[in-house]
Rosetta silent file (secondary structure, phi, psi, omega in degrees, C-alpha in Angstrom):
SEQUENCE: XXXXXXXXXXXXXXXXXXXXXXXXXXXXXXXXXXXXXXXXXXXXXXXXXXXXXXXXXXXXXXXXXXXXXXXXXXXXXXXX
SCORE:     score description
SCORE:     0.000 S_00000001
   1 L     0.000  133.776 -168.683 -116.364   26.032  -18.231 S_00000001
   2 E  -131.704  117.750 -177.367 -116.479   25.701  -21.863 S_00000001
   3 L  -138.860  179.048 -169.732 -118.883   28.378  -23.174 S_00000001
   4 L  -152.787  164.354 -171.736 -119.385   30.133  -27.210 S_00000001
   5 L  -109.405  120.557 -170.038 -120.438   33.052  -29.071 S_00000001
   6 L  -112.635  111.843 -165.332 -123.553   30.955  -31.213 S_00000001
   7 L   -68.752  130.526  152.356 -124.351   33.028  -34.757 S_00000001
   8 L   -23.207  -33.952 -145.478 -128.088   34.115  -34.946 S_00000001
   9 L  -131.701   23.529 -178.045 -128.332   32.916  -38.992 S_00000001
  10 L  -109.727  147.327 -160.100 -127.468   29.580  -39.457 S_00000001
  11 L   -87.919  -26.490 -168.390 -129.507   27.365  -40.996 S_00000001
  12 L  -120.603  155.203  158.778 -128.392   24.011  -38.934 S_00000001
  13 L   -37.870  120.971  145.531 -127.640   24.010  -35.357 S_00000001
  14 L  -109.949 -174.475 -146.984 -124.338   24.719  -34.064 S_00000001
  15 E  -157.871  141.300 -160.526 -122.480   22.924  -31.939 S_00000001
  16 E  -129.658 -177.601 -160.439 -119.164   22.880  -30.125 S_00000001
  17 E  -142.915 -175.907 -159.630 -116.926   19.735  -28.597 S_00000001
  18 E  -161.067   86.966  164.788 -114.308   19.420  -25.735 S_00000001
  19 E  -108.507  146.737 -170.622 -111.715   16.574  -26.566 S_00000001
  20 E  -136.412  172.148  155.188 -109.415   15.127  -24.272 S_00000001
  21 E   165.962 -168.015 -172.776 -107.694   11.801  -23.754 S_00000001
  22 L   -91.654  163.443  162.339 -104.024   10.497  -23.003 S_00000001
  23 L   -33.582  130.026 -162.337 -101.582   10.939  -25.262 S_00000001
  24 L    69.510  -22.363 -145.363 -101.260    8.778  -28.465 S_00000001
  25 L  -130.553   51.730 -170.437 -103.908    6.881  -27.677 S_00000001
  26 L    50.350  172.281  177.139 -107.008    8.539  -29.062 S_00000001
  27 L  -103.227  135.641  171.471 -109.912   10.633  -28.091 S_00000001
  28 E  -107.418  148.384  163.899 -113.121   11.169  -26.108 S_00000001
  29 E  -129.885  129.933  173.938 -115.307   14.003  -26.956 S_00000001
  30 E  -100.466  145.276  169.515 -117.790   15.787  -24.927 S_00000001
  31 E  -130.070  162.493 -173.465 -120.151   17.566  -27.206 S_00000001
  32 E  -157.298  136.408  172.288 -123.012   20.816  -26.857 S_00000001
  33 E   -55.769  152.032  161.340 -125.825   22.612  -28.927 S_00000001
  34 L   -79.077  -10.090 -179.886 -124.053   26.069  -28.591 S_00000001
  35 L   -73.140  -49.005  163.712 -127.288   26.968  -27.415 S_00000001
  36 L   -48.048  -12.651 -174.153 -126.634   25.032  -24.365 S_00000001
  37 L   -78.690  144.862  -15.744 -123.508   27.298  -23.427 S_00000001
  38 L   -71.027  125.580 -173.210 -122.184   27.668  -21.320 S_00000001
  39 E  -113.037  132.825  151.802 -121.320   24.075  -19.701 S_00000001
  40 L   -75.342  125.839 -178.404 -119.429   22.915  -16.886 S_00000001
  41 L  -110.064  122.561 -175.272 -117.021   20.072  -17.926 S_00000001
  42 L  -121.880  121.672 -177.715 -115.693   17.518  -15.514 S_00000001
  43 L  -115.617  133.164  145.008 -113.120   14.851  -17.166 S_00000001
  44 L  -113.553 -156.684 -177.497 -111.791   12.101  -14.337 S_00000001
  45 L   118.258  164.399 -172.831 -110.144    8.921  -15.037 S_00000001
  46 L  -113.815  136.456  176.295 -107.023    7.468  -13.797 S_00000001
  47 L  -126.125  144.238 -177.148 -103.695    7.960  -15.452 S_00000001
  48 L   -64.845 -158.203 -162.862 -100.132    6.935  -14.016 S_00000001
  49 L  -128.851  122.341  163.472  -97.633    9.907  -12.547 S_00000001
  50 L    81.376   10.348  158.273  -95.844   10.970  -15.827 S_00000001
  51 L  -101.453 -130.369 -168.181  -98.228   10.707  -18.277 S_00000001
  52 E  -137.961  157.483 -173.091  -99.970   13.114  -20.476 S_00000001
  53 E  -156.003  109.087  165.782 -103.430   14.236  -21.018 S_00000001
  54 E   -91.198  166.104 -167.432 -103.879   16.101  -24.427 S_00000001
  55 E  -154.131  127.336  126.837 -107.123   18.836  -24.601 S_00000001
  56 E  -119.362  166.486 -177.274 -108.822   20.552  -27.485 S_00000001
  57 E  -134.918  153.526  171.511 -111.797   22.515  -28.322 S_00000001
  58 E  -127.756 -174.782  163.802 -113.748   22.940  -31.630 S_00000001
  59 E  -160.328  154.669  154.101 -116.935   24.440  -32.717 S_00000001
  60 E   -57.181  102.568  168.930 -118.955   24.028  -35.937 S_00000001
  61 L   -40.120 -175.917 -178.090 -118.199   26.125  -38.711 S_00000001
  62 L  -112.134  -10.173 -176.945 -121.011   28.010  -40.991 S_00000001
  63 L   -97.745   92.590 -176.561 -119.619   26.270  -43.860 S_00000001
  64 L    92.015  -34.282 -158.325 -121.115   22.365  -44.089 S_00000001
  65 L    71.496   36.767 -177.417 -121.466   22.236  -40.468 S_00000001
  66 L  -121.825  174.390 -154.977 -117.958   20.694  -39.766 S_00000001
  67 E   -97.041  114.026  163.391 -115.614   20.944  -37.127 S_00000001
  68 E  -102.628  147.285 -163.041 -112.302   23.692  -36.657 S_00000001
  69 E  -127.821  140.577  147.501 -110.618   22.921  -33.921 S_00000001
  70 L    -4.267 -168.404  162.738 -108.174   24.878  -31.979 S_00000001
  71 L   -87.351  134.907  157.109 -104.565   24.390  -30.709 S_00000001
  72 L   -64.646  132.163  173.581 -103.965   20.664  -28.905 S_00000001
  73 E  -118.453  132.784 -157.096 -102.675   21.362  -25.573 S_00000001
  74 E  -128.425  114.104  159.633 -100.579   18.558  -23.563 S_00000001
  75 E   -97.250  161.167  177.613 -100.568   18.608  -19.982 S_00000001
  76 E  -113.375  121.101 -165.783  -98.233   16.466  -18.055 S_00000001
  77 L   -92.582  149.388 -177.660 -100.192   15.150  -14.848 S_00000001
  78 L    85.375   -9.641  161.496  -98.662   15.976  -11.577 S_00000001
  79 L  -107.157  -13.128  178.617  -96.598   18.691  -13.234 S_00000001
  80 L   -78.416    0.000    0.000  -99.388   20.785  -14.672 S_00000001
């Protein structure tokens, strides 16, 4: 469940993201109005036994509208 605290005062929409993918190998993003929060997030896909699946989350600052993003977190599948 990927849900936010969404500020009352902002002039633009904000908006928060989910990214995952395997390791090294770039990113997918799920994205949401913050307004939309809280969302249920379902990632599948097939990966081999021993690789990796990194995950972050951002949300849209008040400054610009751009993205801060969390810590990346690396799971290892079948050991996680």
């Amino acid at each position: 469940m990927l849900d936010a605290y969404c500020h009352d005062s902002t002039i633009t929409g904000q908006s928060l993201t989910f990214g995952y993918g395997p390791s090294k190998n770039g990113w997918q993003y799920k994205s949401y109005w913050c307004t939309d929060a809280p969302v249920k997030i379902n990632i599948e896909g097939s990966r081999s036994a021993g690789d990796s699946v990194d995950l972050i989350v951002g949300a849209t600052s008040g400054v610009f509208n751009t993205y801060n993003y969390g810590s990346m977190q690396t799971f290892a599948i079948g050991t996680d």
